[in-house]
N, C-alpha and C positions, 0 to 999 in steps of 0.2 A: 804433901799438903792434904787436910782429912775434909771432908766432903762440908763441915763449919766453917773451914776456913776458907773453901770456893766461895760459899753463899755470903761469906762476909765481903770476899772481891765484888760479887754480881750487887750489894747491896752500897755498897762505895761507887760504883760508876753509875748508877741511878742515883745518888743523891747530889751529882754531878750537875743533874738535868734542872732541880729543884732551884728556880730563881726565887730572888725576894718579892714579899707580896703573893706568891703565888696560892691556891686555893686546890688543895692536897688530901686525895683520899688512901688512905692508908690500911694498909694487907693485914691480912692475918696469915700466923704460922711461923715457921721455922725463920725463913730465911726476910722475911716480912717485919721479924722482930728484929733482926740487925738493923735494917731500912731505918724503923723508928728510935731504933737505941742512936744510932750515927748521927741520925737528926736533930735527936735534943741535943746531942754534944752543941749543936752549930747552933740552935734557940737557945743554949744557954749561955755562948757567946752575943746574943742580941739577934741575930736573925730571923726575920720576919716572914713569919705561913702562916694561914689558918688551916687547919685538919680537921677532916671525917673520917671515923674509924667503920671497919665493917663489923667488928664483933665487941660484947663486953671486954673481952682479954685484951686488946690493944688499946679498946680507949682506956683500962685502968693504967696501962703502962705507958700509953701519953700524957695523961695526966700526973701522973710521978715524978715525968721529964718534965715536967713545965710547958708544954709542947702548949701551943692554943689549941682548943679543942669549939668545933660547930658543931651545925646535925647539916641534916639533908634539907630539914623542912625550912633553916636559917640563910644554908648554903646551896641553893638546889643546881649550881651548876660548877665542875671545877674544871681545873685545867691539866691534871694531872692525878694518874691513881696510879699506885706501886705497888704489889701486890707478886706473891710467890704464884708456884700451879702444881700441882702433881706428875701431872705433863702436858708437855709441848710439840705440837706436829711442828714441818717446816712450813705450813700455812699460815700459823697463828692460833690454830685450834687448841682449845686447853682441857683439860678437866680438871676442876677445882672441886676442892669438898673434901679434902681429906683433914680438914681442921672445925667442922661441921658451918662452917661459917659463909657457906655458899647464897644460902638468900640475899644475903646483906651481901656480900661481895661483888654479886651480878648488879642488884642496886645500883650501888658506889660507883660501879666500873662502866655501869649504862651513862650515868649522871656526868662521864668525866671527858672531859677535849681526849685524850688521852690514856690510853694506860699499857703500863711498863711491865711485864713479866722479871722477875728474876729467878735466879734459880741457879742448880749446879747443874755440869751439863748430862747429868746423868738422865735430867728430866727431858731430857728430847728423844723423841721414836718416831717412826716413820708413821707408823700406824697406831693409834691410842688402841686403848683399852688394857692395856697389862694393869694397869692401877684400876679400881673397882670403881666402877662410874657411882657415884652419891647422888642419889636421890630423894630430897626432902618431900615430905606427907604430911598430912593431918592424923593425927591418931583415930579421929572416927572413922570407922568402917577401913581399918588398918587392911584386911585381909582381901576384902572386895580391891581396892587400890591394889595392891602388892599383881592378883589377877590380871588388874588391867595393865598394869604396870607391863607383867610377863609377855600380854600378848602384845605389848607397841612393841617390845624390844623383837618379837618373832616377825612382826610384821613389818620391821624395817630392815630383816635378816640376821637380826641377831638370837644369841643361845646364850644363858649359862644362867648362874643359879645367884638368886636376890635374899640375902641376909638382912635381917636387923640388926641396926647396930650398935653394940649394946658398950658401956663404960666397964674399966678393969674388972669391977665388982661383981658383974654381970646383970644393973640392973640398965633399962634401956637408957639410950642417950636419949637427952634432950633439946637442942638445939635452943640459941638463943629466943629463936620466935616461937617458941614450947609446943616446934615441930618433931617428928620421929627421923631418922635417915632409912631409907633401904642403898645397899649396897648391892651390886649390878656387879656379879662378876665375871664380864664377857669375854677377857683376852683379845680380842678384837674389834675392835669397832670398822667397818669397812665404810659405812655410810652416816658419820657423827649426823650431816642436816637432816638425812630425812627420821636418824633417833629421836633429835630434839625436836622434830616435829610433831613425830608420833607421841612423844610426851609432854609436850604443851598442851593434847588437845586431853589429859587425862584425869576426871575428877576426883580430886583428893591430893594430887601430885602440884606441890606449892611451888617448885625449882627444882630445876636437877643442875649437876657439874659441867655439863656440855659449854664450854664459853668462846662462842663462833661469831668470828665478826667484832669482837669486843677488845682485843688485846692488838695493837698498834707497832709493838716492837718488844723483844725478848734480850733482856743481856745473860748470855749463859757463861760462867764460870769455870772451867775443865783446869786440866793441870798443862796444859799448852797455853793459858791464859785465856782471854773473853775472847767468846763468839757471839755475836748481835748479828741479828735477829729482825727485818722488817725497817720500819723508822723509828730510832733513835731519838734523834734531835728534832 
């Protein structure tokens, strides 16, 4: 079984959870786009959600499905978010951002009763950081930021070297909120709270992937079958 067809497992027993009526925010990525592909099957048998998506690319393919589609400002509270991660501690700790859609995702996933990690189980580590922590910016004063940026990561004990992140063609990415990403490539995070701390307090730094405290329960997908993760149900 290839590493699609775990995330399509992990994305089948999440859509398990999804009652009728329910008020459903919805992931961006890989294994995120199964979640939503599975669901319109079931909305287009008559099943009843309304959805918020975190990025343009999900809400255009909920919209295809027939999926009902809200915002935040119609919906501001829901009861359930589903959503992939790049990785996963055994706390709950994630980093997200490797589909640049991290603003909008932390949003979503603040706004919701709940939210459900999926994933293959390749995405779980003892200790984050092997995946490159994503950190959204403002484009003004790109370089000053990047600085500050350096010394949160030093002064919460971390080291390694911050990229922009640029599309195939190599011109920069844009993010939906027509922010910049820096790319954090630390190998280890030892101390995710006091990171995200030190870059909360940083001007220019609009989000970063750090998502502590937010994610409720993990269904991970291996080739022994699902391992879950926290609260489920």
């Amino acid at each position: 079984m290839n590493a699609d067809d775990l995330k399509k497992q992990a994305a089948a027993r999440a859509l398990e959870l999804v009652q009728p009526g329910m008020r459903l925010g919805l992931g961006t990525g890989s294994t995120a786009k199964h979640f939503v592909d599975l669901l319109g099957v079931k909305v287009a048998a008559g099943f009843d959600v309304l959805c918020v998506s975190t990025s343009e690319a999900t809400q255009a393919q909920a919209v295809s499905l027939g999926i009902p589609m809200s915002t935040l400002d119609e919906t501001p509270e829901l009861d359930l978010t589903v959503d992939g991660a790049d990785e996963v501690d055994p706390q709950l700790r994630l980093i997200k951002g490797g589909g640049a859609a991290l603003l909008r995702e932390k949003i979503v996933a603040a706004a919701s009763a709940r939210m459900i990690v999926i994933a293959d189980d390749g995405k779980l580590v003892q200790t984050l950081g092997r995946f490159p922590l994503p950190i959204e910016v403002v484009p003004f004063g790109l370089e000053a930021t990047r600085r500050a940026v350096a010394a949160a990561v030093a002064a919460s004990g971390g080291s390694g070297e911050l990229t922009l992140r640029r599309k195939p063609d190599g011109t920069t990415l844009v993010t939906d909120g027509g922010h910049y990403i820096l790319d954090a490539h630390l190998g280890t995070i030892e101390h995710p709270e006091l990171l995200a701390q030190a870059l909360n307090i940083v001007p220019g730094v609009v989000e970063h992937g750090l998502f502590i405290g937010l994610a409720t329960g993990a269904i991970l997908a291996g080739a022994g079958g699902l391992r879950l993760i926290g609260r489920i149900e």
